[in-house]
C-alpha positions as a printed NumPy array, in Angstrom:
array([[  0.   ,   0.   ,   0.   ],
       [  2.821,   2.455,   0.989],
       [  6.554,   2.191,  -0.289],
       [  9.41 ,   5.252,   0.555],
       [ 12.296,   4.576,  -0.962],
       [ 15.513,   6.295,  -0.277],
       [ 13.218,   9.3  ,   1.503],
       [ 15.382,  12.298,   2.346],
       [ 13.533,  15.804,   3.81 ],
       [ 16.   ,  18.481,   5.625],
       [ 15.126,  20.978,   7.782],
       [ 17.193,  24.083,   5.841],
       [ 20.596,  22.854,   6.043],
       [ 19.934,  20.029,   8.788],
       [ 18.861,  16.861,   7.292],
       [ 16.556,  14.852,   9.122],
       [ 15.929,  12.058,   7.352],
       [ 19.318,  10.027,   5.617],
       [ 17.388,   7.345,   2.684],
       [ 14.941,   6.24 ,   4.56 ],
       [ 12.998,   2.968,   2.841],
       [  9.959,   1.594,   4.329],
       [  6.732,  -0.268,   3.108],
       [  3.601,  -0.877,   4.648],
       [  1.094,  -3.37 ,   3.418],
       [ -2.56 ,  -3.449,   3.295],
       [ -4.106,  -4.331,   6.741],
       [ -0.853,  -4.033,   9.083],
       [ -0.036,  -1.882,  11.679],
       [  3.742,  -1.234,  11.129],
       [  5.607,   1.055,  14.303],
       [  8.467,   3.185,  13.936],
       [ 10.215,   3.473,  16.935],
       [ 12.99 ,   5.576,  17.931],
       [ 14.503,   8.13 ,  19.939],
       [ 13.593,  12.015,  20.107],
       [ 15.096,  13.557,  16.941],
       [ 15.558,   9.789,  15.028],
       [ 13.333,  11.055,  12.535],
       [  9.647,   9.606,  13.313],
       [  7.521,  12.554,  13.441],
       [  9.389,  14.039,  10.058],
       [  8.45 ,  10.954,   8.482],
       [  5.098,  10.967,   9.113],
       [  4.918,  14.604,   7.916],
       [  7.289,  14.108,   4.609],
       [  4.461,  11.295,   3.807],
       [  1.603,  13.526,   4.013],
       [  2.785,  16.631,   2.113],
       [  3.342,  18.845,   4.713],
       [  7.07 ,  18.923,   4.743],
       [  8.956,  18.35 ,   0.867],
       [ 11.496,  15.659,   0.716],
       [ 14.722,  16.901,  -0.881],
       [ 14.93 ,  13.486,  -2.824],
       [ 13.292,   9.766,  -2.824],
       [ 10.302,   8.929,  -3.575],
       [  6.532,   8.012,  -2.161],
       [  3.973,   5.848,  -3.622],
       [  0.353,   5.247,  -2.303],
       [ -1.185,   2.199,  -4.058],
       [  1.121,   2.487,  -6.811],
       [  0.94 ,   6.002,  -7.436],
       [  4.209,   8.711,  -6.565],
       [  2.068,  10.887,  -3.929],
       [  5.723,  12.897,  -2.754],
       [  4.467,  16.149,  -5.404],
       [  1.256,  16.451,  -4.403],
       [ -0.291,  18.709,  -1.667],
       [ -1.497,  17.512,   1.636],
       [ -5.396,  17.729,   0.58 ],
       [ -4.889,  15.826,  -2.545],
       [ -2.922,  13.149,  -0.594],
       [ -5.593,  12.683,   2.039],
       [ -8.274,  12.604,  -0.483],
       [ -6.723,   9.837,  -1.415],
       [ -6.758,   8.101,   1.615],
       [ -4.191,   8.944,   3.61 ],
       [ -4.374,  10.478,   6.748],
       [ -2.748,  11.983,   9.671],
       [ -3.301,  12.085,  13.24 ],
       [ -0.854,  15.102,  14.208],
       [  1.456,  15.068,  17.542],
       [ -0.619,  17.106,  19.955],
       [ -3.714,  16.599,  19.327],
       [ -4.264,  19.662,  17.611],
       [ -8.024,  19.981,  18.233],
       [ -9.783,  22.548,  17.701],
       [-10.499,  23.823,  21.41 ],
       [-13.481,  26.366,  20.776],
       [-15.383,  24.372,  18.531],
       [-17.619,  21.254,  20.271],
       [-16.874,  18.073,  19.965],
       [-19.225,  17.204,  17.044],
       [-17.932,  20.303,  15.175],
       [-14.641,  18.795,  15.535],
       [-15.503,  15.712,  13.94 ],
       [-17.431,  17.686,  11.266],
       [-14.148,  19.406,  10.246],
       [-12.097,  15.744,   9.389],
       [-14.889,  15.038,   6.853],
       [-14.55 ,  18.945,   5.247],
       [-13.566,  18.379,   1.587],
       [-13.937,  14.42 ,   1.629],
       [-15.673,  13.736,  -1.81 ],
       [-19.414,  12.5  ,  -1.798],
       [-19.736,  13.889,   1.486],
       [-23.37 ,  14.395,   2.185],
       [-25.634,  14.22 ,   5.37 ],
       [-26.677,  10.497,   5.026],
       [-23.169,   9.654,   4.977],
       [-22.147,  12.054,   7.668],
       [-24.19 ,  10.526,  10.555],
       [-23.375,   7.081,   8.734],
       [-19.926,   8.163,   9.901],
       [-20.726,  10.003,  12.899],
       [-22.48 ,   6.98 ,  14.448],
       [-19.738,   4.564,  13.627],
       [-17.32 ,   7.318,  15.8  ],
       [-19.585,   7.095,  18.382],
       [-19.636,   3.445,  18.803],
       [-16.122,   3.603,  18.522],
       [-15.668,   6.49 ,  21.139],
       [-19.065,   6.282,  23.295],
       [-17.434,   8.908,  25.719],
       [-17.11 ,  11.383,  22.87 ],
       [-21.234,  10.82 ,  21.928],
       [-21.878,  11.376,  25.556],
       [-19.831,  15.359,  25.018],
       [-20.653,  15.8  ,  21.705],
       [-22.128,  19.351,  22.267],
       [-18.926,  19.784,  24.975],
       [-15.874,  22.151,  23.797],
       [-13.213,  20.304,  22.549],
       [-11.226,  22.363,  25.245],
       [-13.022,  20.82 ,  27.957],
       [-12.323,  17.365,  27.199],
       [ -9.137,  15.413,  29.299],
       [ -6.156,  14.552,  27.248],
       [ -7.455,  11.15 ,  26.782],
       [-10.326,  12.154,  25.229],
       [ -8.774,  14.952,  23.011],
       [ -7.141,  12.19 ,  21.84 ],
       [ -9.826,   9.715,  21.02 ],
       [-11.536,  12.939,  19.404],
       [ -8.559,  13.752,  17.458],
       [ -7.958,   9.862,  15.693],
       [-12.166,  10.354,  15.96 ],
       [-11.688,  13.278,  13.289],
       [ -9.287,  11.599,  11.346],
       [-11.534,   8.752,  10.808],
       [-14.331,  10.945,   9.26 ],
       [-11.984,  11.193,   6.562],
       [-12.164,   7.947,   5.484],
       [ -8.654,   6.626,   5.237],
       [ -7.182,   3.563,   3.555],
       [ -4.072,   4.643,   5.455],
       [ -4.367,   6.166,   9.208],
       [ -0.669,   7.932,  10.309],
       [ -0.447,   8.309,  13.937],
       [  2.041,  10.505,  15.63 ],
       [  2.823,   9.735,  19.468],
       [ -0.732,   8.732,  20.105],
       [  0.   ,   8.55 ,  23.781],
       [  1.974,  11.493,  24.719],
       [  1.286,  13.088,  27.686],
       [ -1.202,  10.95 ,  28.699],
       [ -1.827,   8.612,  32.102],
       [ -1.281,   4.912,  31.909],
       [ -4.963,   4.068,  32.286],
       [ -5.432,   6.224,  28.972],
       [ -2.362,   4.932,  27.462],
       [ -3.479,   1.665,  27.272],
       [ -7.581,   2.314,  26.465],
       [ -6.017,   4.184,  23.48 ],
       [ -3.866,   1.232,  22.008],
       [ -7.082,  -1.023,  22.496],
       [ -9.16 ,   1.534,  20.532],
       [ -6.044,   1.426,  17.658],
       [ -6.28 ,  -2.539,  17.488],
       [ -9.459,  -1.842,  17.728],
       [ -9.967,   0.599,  14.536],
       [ -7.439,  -1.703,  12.375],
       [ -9.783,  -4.611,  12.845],
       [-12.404,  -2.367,  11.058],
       [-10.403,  -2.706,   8.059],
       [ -8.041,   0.341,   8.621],
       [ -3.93 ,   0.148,   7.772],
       [ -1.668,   1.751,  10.617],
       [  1.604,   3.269,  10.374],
       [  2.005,   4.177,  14.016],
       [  4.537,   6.348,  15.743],
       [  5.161,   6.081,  18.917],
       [  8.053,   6.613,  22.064],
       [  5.921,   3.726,  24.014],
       [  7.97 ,   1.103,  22.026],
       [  6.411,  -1.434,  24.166],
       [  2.853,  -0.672,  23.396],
       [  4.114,   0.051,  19.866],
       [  5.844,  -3.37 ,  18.764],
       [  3.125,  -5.265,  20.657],
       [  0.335,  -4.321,  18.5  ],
       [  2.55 ,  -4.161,  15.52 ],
       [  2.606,  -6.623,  12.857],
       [  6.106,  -5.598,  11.741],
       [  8.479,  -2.007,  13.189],
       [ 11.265,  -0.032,  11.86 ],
       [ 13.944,   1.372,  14.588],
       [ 14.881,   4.909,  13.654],
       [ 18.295,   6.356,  14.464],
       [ 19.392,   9.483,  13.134],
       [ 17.383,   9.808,  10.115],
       [ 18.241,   6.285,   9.317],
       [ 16.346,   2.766,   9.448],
       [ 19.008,   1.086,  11.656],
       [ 17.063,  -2.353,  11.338],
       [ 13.486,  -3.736,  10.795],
       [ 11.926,  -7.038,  11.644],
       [  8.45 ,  -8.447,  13.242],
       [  6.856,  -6.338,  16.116],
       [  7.485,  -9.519,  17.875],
       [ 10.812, -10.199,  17.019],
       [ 11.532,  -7.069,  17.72 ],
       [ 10.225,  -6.926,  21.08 ],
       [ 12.947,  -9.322,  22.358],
       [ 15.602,  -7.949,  20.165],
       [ 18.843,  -7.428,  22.511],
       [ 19.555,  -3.61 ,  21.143],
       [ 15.464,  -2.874,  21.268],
       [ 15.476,  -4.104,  24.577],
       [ 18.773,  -2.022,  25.82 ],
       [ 17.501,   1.021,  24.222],
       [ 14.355,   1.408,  23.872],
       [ 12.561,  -1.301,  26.381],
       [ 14.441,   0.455,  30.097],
       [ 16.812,  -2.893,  29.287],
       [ 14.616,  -5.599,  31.208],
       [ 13.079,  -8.142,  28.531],
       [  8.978,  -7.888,  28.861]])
């Protein structure tokens, strides 16, 4: 569904990502792991158009995707769930949703609440505050409302960013139920995430970051009691 081949984006004269290659097929969830500054987030962001790589190439179903804009690439199915949040605070919960279908082709009323009630089965604490500011919510739910709005978009393709920063363990781990959750509905994951544990353990395959660089790749699995993963990334006690 998604292959990068030798993907390099810079920050001016700082280069952030070194030939990165990576591939995700249709129905995994794939995890890139890393430290801060490896490269994950600028990944994610090269992929959806908002940052230009400098050189390598993108393709989405068999189509180069690394010239277009963002809103052509997520009409095409691929969409991001930004670092943050990024809510919209003043607007109510439902409005928020309303925003991740703006655009979407076909988009009419019938299929609206069509989507609106499958987000609410989903997320049945965001039906019970759907006339609530978004500002109001928790960071747990901000969260469920943000992937909530990306899913009103439709995607073949769902980009996460650190889907579990900042938030409590009792969050932490109702959010990576509602992620195995939403790829069960049929949705593809490419999942970024410091929690490497939670990451690689829902993962059907992850790529370790370092430096702008794929340092190695394997099963989520396999991964999970990989020596270096473990020293690094895993507080160095095997799980």
């Amino acid at each position: 569904m998604l292959k990068i081949e030798d993907l390099v984006t810079s920050y001016g004269k700082i280069q952030a990502l070194k030939g990165v290659t990576i591939e995700v097929s249709q129905g995994e969830i794939v995890a890139l792991i890393g430290a801060n500054g490896a490269g994950k987030s600028t990944t994610l962001k090269t992929i959806s158009g908002l940052l230009r790589s400098v050189s390598g190439s993108i393709f989405f179903a068999g189509e180069a995707i690394h010239s277009l804009p963002p809103e052509a690439i997520v009409n095409r199915g691929v969409v991001q769930v930004p670092e943050g949040r990024r809510i919209f605070p003043n607007l109510s919960v439902l409005e928020n949703l309303e925003v991740g279908a703006y655009g979407r082709k076909g988009h009419g009323k019938d299929t609206r609440e069509e989507d609106l009630a499958q987000i609410f089965q989903l997320f049945p604490k965001l039906k019970e505050r759907r006339n609530q500011l978004g500002g109001s919510l928790s960071g747990g739910e901000q969260q469920m409302l943000a992937i909530g709005r990306g899913l009103m978009a439709r995607p073949k393709l769902l980009l996460l960013d650190e889907p579990s920063l900042g938030l409590a363990p009792v969050f932490i781990e109702e959010i990576f139920q509602l992620i195995a959750d939403i790829h069960r509905k049929g949705v593809t994951i490419l999942l970024v995430e410091q929690d490497a544990q939670a990451a690689l353990d829902i993962s059907h395959r992850g790529y370790v970051l370092e430096t702008g660089r794929v340092a190695f790749s394997d099963s989520g699995q396999n991964l999970l009691h990989n020596e270096r993963v473990i020293e690094a990334y895993l507080g160095g006690k095997r799980e």
